[in-house]
C-alpha positions as CSV (number, residue, x, y, z in Angstrom):
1,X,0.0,0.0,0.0
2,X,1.6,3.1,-1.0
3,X,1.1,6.3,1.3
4,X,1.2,10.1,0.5
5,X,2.8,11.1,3.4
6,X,6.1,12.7,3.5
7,X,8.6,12.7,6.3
8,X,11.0,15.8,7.1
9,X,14.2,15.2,8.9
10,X,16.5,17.7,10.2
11,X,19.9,15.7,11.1
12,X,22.2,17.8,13.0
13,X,25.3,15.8,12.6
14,X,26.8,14.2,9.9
15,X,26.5,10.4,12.0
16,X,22.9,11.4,12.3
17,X,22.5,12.2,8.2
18,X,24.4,8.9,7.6
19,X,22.4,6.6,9.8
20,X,18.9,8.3,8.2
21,X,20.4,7.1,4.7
22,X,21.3,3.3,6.1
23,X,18.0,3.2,7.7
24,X,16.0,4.5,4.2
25,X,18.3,2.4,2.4
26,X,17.7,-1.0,4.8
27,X,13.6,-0.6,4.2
28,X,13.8,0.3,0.5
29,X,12.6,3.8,0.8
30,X,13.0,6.3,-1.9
31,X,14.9,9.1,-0.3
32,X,16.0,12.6,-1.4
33,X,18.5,14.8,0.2
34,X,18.9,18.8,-0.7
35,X,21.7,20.7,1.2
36,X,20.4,23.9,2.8
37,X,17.1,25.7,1.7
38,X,16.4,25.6,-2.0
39,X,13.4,27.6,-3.9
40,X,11.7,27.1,-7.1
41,X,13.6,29.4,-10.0
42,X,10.3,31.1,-11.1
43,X,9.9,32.0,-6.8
44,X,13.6,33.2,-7.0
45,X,13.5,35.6,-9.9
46,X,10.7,36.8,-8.6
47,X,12.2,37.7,-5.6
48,X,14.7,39.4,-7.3
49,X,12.7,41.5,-10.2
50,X,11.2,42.7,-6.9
51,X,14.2,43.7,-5.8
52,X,15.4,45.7,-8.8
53,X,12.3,47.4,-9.0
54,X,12.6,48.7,-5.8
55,X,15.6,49.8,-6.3
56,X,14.2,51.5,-9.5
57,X,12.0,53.6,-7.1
58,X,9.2,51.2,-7.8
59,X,8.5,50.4,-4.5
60,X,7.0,52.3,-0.9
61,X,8.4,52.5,2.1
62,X,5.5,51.4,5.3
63,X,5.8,51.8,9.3
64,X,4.8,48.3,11.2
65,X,2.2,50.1,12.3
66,X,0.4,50.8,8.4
67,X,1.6,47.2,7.4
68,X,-0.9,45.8,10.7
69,X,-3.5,48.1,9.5
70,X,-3.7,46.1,6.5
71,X,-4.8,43.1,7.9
72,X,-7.8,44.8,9.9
C-alpha cells in the first residue's frame, strides 16, 4: 500500500545524516537529500525583479504600524 505522506528530517550531525540514509536504504525507501534551503527558479527571480524594482523607485516604504492596518 503506497502512502502520500512525507517525512522531514532535520539531522544535525553528519553520523545522524548517515544513519537516516542506512535506515531508508535497509527498508527500500526512496529518499532525497537537498543541502540547505532551495526555492523554485520562477519564486527566485521573482524575488529578485522585486528587488530591482525597488531599487528602480518602484516600491514604498510602510511603518509596522500601516503594514498591521492592512490586515484589519
Amino acid at each position: 500500500m503506497k502512502t502520500d505522506t512525507i517525512f522531514i528530517i532535520h539531522p544535525e550531525t553528519a553520523e545522524q545524516e548517515q544513519a537516516i540514509k542506512a535506515f531508508a536504504k535497509a527498508l527500500k525507501i526512496k529518499f532525497e537529500s537537498v543541502k540547505g534551503e532551495t526555492y523554485k527558479p520562477d519564486f527566485i527571480e521573482k524575488i529578485e525583479r522585486s528587488r530591482q524594482d525597488y531599487k528602480n523607485g518602484k516600491g514604498i516604504k510602510m511603518t509596522l504600524d500601516q503594514l498591521n492596518g492592512l490586515w484589519k
